[in-house]
N, C-alpha and C positions, 0 to 999 in steps of 0.2 A: 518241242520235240515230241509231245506226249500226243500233241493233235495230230502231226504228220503220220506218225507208229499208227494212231487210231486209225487217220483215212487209208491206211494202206491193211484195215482188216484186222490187226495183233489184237485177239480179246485180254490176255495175260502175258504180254511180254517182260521177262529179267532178262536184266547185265550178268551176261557172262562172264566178259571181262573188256577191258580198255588199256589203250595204250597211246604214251607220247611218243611220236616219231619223231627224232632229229635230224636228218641228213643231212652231213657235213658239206660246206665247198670242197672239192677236189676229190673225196674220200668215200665222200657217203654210200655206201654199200648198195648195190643192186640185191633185188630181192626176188629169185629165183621164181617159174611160175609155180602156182598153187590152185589150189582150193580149199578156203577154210572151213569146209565140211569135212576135209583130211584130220581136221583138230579136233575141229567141235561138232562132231555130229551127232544125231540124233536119228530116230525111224518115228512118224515116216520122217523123209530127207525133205530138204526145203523149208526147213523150219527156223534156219539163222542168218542173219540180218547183219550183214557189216554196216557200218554206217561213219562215213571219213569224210572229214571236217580238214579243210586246207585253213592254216593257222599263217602258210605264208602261200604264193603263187607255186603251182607246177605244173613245171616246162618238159619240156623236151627233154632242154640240156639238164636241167637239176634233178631229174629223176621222176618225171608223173607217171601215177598210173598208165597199165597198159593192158587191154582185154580181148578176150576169143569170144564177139559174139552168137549168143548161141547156147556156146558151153555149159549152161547153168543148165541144159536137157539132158545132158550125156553119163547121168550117175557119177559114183564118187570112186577115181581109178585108185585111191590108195588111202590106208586107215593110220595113223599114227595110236597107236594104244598103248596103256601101264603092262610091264611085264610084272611077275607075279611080286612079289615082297623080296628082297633078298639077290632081286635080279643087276647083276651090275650097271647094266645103264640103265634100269628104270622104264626105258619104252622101248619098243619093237613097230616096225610097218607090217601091212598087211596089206600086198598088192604092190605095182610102180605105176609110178606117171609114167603115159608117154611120153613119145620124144613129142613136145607141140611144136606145130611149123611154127617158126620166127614169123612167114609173113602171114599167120592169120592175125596176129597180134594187133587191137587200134590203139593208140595213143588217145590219151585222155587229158590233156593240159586244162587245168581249170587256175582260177583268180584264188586269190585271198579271198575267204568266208563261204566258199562253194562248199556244199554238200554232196556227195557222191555215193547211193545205197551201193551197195553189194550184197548180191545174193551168194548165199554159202555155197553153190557149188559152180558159180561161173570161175574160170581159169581166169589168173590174172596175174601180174610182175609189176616191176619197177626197174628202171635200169639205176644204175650210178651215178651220182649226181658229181658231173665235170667240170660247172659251171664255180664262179665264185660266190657263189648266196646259198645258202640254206634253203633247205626244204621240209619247212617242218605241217604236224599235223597230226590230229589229234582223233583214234578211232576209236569206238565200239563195237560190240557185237550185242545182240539181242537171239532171246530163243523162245519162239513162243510156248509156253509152257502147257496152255491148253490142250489136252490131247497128242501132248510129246511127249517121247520117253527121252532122256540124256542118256548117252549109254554109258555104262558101272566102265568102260574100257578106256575112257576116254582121259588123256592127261591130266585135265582139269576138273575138278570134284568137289560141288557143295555141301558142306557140314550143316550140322542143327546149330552151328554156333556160325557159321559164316555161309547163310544162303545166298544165292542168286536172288539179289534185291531185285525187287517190282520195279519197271519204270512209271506206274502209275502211282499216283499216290491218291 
């Protein structure tokens, strides 16, 4: 992982964060479009790195990725941020997504053990997984930290007791 990061340029990339994806057979929830520059951004933009590891195949029917080529040009239509201390729910948006046409949307089915980057501001979904198998897998995010600012607004916040670890060692 740390040669791939390097040939792709990251002089100081950290883990932002990671996640196990389960998608159930019949259930598994469709995952509305985004951009996860909406979460985790930074200025300038273009600085986060999804990085999604297929743990099982995904299809069609089981929910694969799905993308707006392109999209990673067109800025960031919407912020999710911390409302201040004391705020009932905690976070607030700033701005909306548009409506995205359905059909610019490409499907992305990839094997068992495919790697698949994502740039933090391309638009991108999942549908619901109809099929009977799971669809699991396993992502991170990276932020290059060189000459990035994290913004203080952002949901997620590194402490002096819990930084955003180095991927380099």
């Amino acid at each position: 992982m740390q040669a791939l990061v390097r040939s792709l340029g990251f002089q100081m990339p950290v883990v932002v964060q990671s996640m196990y994806i389960f998608k159930q057979p019949h259930f598994g929830g469709e995952v509305t479009p985004h951009q996860d520059a909406s979460f985790l951004y930074t200025e300038p933009l273009g600085r986060v790195l999804g990085i999604w590891i297929a743990v099982e195949d995904a299809t069609l029917e089981n929910g694969c990725l799905w993308f707006i080529p392109g999209s990673h040009t067109s800025g960031v239509s919407r912020r999710m941020i911390r409302t201040p201390p004391g705020s009932v729910l905690g976070i607030s948006f700033l701005g909306s997504d548009p409506d995205w046409d359905n059909s610019l949307f490409v499907p992305t089915p990839v094997q068992r053990g495919a790697l698949v980057l994502i740039h933090g501001q391309v638009v991108h979904k999942s549908e619901q997984n109809l099929s009977d198998r799971s669809r699991q897998a396993y992502t991170f995010h990276l932020m290059e930290a060189s000459g990035t600012i994290w913004s203080p607004e952002n949901w997620l916040q590194p402490t002096a007791k819990l930084p955003f670890p180095s991927l380099y060692t």
